[in-house]
C-alpha positions in Angstrom: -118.4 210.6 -20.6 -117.2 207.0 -20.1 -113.6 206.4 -18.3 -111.5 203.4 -19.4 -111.3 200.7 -17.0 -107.5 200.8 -17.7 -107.6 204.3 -16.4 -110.0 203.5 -13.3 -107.2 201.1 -12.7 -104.4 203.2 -12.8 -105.8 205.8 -10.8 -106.9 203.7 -8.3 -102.7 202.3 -8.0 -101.5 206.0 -8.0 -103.8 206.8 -5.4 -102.8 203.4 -3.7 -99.4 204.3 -3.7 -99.6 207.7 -2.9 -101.2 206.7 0.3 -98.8 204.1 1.2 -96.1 206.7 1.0 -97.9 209.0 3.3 -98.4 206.0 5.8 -94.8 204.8 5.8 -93.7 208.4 6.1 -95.6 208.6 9.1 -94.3 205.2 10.6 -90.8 206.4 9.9 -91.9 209.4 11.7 -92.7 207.8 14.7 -90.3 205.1 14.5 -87.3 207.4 15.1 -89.2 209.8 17.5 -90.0 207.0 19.5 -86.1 205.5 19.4 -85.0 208.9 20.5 -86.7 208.4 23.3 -84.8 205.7 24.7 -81.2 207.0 23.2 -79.8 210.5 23.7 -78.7 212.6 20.9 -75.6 212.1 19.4 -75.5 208.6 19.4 -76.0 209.1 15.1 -74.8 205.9 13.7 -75.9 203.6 16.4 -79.5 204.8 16.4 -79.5 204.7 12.9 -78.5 201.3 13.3 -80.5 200.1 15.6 -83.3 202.1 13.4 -82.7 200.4 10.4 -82.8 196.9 12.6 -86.3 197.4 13.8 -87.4 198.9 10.6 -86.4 195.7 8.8 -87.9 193.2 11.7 -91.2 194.8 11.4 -91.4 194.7 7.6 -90.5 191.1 7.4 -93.4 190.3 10.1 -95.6 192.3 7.8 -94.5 190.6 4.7 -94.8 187.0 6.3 -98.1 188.0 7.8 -99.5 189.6 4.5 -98.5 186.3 2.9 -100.0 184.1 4.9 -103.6 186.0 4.5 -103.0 185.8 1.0 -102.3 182.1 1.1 -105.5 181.2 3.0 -107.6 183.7 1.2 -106.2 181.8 -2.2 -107.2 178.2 -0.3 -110.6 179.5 0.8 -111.7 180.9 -2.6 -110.5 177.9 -4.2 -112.7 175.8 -2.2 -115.4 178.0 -3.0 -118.2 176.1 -5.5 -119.0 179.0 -7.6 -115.6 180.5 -8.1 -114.2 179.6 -12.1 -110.9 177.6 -11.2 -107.5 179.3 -12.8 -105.5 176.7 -15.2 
């Protein structure tokens, strides 16, 4: 039985993404348990806030991090001899 490479691919980004879900659910998790420990209940929208403030710090030093690997991975290969240059 042969499998597509189209399907390979596919199942490899569903299980991808799948995973990543489970991940940031996990951080969320965590996240908010670890918030609660520094504010007392009730606080609702402040926490959330301040929740939502953190969440979006840490994903834009991610982001800017993930892009600069991907920046010098794309310089380093490019240097490369043996690697066929993209028009």
């Amino acid at each position: 039985m042969e499998i597509k490479p189209t399907y390979l691919g596919t199942m490899i980004a569903l299980a991808t993404v799948a995973f990543g879900l489970i991940a940031a659910g996990a951080w969320n998790k965590f996240i908010s348990d670890l918030i609660a420990l520094f504010l007392k209940p009730g606080n609702g929208v402040f926490a959330e806030l301040i929740y939502a403030v953190l969440v979006t710090i840490l994903a834009i030093v991610v982001i800017q991090s993930l892009a600069k690997v991907a920046e010098k991975e794309q310089r380093v290969s490019s240097s490369l001899p043996f690697v066929k240059k993209q028009d």
